[in-house]
N, C-alpha and C positions, 0 to 999 in steps of 0.2 A: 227268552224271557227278559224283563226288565228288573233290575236287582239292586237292592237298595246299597250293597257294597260292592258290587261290581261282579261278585265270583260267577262264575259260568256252574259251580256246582251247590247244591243245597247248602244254608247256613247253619251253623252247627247252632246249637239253643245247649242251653246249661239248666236243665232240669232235674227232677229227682225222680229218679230210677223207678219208686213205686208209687209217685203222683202220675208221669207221663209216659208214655212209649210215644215209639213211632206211630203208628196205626192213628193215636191221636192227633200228633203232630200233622199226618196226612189231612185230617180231617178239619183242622182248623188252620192250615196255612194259609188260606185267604185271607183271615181276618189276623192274624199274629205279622204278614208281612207285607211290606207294599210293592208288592209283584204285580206286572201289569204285559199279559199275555203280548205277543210281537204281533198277533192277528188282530188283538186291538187296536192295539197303536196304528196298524195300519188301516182299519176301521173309518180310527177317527180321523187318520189324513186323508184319506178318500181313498179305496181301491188301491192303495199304496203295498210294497212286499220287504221286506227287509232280508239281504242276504248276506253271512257273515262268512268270508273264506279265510283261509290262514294268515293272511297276510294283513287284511283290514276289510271291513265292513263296509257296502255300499246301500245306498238307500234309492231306491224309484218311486217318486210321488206324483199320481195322477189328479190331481185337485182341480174340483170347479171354484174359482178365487167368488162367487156369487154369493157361498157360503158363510163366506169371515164379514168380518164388521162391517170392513170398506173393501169393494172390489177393486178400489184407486189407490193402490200399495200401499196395505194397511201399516208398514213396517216403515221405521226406518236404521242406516249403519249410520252411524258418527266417528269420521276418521280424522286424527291432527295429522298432517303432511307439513313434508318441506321442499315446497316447490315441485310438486306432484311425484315425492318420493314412494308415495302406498304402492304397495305389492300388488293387493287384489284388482284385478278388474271390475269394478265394483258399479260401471256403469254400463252393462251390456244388458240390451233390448230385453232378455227375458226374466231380468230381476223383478223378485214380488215387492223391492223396496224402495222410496227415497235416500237419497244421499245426500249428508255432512260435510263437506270440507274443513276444514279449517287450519291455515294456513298459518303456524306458531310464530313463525318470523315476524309476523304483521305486515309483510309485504304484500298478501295477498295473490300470491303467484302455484300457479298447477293446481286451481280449483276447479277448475272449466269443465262445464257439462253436468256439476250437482245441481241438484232442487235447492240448496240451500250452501250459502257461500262465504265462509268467515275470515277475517285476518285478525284476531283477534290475539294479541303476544300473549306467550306464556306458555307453563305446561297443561298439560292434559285435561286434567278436571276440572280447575278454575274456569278456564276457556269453556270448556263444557258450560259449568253451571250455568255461564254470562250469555252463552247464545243459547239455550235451550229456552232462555226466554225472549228471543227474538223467532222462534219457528210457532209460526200459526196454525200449524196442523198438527192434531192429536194420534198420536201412534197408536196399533194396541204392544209394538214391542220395541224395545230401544239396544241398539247393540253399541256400543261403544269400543273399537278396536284400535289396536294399535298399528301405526307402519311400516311395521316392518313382523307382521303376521302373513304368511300364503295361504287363502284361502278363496276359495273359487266362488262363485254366483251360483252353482247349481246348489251348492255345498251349505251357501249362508241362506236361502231359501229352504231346504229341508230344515237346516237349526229352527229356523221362523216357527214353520210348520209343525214340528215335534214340539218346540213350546206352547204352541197355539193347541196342538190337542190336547198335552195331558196337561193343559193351567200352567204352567211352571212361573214362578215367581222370578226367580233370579236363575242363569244357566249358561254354560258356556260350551264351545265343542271341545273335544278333547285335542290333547297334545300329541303329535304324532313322535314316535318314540326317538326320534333325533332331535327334538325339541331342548333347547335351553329353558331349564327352569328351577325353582326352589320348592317345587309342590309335586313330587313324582306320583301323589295320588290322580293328579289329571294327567295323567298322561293315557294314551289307549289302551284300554284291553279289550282282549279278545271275550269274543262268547258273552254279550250284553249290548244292547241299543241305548240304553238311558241308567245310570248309574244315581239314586236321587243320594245326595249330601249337605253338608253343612257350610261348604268355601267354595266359592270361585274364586279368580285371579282378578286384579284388577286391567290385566291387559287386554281382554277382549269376554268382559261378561255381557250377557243381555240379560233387561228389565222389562219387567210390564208394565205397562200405564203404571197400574196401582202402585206397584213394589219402585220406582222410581219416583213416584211421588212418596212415600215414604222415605225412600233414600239420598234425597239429592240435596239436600242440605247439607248433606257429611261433604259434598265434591270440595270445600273450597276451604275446609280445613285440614290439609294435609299439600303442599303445593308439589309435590313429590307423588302423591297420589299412595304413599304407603300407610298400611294401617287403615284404607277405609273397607279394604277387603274381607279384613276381622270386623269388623262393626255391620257392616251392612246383614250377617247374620242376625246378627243381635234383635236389629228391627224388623226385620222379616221372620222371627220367632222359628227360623229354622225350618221352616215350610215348604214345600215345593220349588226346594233348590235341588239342581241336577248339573252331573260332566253327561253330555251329547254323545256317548261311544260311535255311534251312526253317522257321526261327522268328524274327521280329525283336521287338525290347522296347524299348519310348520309355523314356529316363534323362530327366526331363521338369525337374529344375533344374542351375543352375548348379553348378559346381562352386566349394565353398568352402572346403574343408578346406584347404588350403596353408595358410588363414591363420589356422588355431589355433596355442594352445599348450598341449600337453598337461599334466597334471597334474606332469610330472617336471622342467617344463619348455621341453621339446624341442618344436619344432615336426615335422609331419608330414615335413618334408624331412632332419630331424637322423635320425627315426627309420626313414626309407626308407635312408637311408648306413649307419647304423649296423646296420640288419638285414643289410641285404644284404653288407657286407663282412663280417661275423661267420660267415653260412651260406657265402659262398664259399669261406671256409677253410676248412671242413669238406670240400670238393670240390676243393680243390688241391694 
């Protein structure tokens, strides 16, 4: 099953004793939670099986790509590199997607062999916002990862997939449990395919058309990229966001950004407060 908090066993409910039983509960948990059988899901990716052993979860997808919007990789990954420092192999033949480069130094050097090819200085997001209006072609899903994430082609194609069937607004894969990170809710668990929630990370979420056109104004104010993690909920009203249990990805360094200081100044923690108290006014 697919489980909105992740557990592999039933949610407990806080009811009253001589309003509800079980017997009830049985008969109305379709509609009380958003559970989404593993026979579906694989349904909707095509002939797909999902199998979860002790250790981590593998996923098999047999997809006719004729199906999705565009059969001409409807997807695409947006990576910032330094001088083709990215982990992933991210350009191998049987990718369902186009590729990002973009190259922080502005040298423009280890781009070689993307659809799409940037030197654009800076960090992450800004860069982002500046060239996502230079690509001429419409996604239906946008991933945005970071460099030094490991994740496979077989691995970022199911992610696609899985968002692609059940809608997903905003989503990311989980963190394999050696993972550096500040968010141990993403990390993997056992015994679930799709976990839906309220946060992804900013270092490797994916978007949809829609839900990136709703959120990408946030990119360019925070140059740290902290604090649009919390916001970007906010605009997507909490809706068909999900961690990917079906997929995990090694975050393979430390975490160091707390201890920049951005160009304006601010450290990454001035502009996580100062993002996120800014867009909650918007929502109070």
């Amino acid at each position: 099953m697919i489980y909105p908090d992740g557990a592999a066993k039933t949610p407990r409910l806080l009811v009253k004793e001589e309003e509800e039983d079980f017997a009830a509960f049985q008969a109305c948990k379709g509609g009380w939670l958003p559970l989404v059988p593993e026979e579906e899901l694989a349904a909707a990716l095509g002939c797909g099986s999902l199998e979860c052993s002790a250790n981590a979860p593998t996923a098999t997808w047999d997809v006719n790509l004729s199906a999705l919007p565009s059969a001409d990789r409807p997807f695409l990954v947006y990576c910032p590199t330094k001088a083709g420092d990215h982990l992933a192999d991210l350009l191998s033949e049987h990718r369902l997607f186009d590729v990002a480069f973009n190259d922080y130094t502005g040298e423009g050097r280890g781009t070689e062999g993307a659809e799409w090819r940037f030197c654009e200085k800076g960090h992450k997001w800004p860069c982002a916002h500046r060239n996502l209006s230079r690509i001429s072609k419409s996604y239906e899903f946008y991933f945005f990862i970071d460099n030094d994430i490991a994740i496979g082609v077989d691995d970022i194609n199911t992610l696609f997939l899985t968002g692609y069937a059940l809608r997903l607004k905003l989503f990311q894969a989980a963190l394999t449990p050696d993972s550096t990170t500040a968010y141990p809710n993403l990390v993997w668990r056992g015994g679930c395919a799709v976990r839906f929630c309220d946060f992804v990370e900013i270092m490797m979420p994916v978007f949809s058309r829609a839900a990136l056109q709703t959120c990408a104004h946030t990119f360019t104010e925070s140059e740290s990229g902290w604090g649009l993690d919390h916001v970007w909920p906010l605009y997507l009203g909490k809706e068909r966001m999900a961690v990917v249990d079906a997929v995990q990805a090694r975050h393979c360094r430390q975490v160091t950004s707390g201890g920049w200081v951005m160009s304006n100044g601010e450290t990454p923690f001035d502009e996580l407060n100062r993002v996120v108290q800014r867009h909650k006014a918007f929502f109070e």
